[in-house]
N, C-alpha and C positions, 0 to 999 in steps of 0.2 A: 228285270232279271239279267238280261243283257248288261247294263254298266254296272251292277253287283262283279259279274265275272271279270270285266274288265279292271275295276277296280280291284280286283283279288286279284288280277293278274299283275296289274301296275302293281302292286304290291308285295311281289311272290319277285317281279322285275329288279325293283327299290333295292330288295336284300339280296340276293345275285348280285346285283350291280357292288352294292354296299362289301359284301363277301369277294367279290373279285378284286374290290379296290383294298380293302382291309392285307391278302394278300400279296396284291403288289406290292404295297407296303412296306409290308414285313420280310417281302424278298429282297426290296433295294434296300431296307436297313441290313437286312443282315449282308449283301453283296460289299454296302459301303463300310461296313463292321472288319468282313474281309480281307477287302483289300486294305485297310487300314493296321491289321495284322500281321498281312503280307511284308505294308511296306515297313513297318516296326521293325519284324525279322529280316531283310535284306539289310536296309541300311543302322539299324540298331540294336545287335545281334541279342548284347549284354542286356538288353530290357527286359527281355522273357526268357532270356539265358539258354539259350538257344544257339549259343556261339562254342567250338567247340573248346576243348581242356588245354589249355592253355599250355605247350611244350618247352619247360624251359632247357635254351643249348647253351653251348660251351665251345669254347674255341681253344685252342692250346698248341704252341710247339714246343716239345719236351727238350730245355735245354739246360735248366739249371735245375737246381733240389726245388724250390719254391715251383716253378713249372707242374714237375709232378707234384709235387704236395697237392696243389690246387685240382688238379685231376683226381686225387685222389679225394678230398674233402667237396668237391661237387658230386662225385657218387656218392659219399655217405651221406650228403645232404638230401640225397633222392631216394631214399629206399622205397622198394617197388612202383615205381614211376619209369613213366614212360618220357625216354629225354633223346636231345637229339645233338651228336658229338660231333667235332672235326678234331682228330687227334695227329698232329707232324711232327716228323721228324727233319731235320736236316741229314744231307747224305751224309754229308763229313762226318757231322754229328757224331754217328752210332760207332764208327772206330776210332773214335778219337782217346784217349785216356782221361777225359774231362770226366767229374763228378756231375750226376751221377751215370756209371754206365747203364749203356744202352743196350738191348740185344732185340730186334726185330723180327717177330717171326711170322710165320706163315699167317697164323689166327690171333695175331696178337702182339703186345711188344711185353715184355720184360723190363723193368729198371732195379737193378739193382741198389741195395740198400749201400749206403758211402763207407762205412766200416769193410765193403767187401772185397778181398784182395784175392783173386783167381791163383795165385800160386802161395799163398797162406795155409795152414794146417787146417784151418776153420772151412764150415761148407758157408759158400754166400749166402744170403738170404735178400729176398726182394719181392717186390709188389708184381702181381703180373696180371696185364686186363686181356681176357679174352675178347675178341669181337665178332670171334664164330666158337663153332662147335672143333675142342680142339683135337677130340678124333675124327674131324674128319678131313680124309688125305689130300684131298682138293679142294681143301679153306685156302683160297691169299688173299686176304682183306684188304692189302696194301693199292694204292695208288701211286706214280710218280709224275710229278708235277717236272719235268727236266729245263723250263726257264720260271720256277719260283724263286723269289726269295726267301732266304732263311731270317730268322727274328736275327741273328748275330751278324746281319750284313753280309755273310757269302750270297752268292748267288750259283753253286754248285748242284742246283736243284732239293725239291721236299718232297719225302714221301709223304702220304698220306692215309689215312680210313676216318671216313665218317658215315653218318648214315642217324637213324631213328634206334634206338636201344632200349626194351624193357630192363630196369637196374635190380638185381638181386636186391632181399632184405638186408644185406650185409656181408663184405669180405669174408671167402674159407678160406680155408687152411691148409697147405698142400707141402710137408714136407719143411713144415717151417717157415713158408713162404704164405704171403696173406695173395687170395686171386678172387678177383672181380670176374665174374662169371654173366658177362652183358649178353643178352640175346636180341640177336637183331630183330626189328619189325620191317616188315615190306612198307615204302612209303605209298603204296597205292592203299593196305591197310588204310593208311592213316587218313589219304582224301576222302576215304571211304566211311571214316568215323570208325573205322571196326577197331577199337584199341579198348 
């Protein structure tokens, strides 16, 4: 009766043992599975797509018509996307009488459309990108760069605005004038993934 128990016990032992190791097992596979995961996602984002939405930017200093054209035909290529701009001007640039004019504002720049002649009968008309909210009184988006270079070779300093932009569905209409209506994103947003 004695090595009955024993035996029931050795064997009660056996599966315990069996059951603990089964276990371990299945922890270090799933551990090694893990980190195998892990390292997928760190260094190979786009495998489990796991890597975030891709931001296409744009660079531009506005100095000829083709300039802003391109400004303009990257927004309509983005409707509602989220893109990320660097928009210059050159100082000189903006008073100059060069095509096309320029007017620089607080929340924004204005280019006037090349037909448009300011002491003409005609009202101008032109493209204007907002890059804040244009009511509101203490928008200045601008930056000044005072030792850039300009794309034309001056060196009389660049203004600047760039940043992260959600892009409207499509230019309104204001007056005759077509406006890009850009709302800015916070870039902490963006590390954040909150977009």
């Amino acid at each position: 009766m004695f090595c009955g128990r024993t035996e029931q016990n050795l064997k009660t032992l056996n599966k315990e043992n069996a059951m603990k190791k089964l276990a371990v097992t299945i922890g270090s596979l799933f551990g090694v599975f893990a980190s195998i995961v892990g390292v997928v996602a760190i260094f190979f984002p786009d495998a489990l797509n796991l890597q975030k939405n891709k931001i296409d930017s744009f660079e531009v200093e506005i100095n000829t018509r083709a300039d802003a054209d391109a400004l303009y035909k990257f927004l309509e290529e983005h409707p509602g996307k989220l893109v990320q701009l660097s928009v210059n001007v050159c100082s000189t640039r903006e008073h100059s009488n060069a095509q096309p004019r320029l007017e620089r504002l607080n929340y924004g720049l204005r280019v006037y459309h090349d037909d448009c002649d300011p002491s003409g009968e005609f009202m101008c008309t032109s493209d204007t990108y907002y890059f804040a909210d244009y009511e509101d009184e203490k928008a200045h988006v601008w930056g000044w760069d005072k030792f850039g270079d300009c794309a034309n070779g001056e060196d009389s300093g660049v203004n600047g605005v760039g940043g992260y932009f959600m892009v409207p569905e499509g230019a309104g209409f204001g007056q005759g004038n077509l406006e890009w209506m850009l709302d800015p994103v916070d870039a902490k947003e963006i590390a954040l993934k909150n977009y």
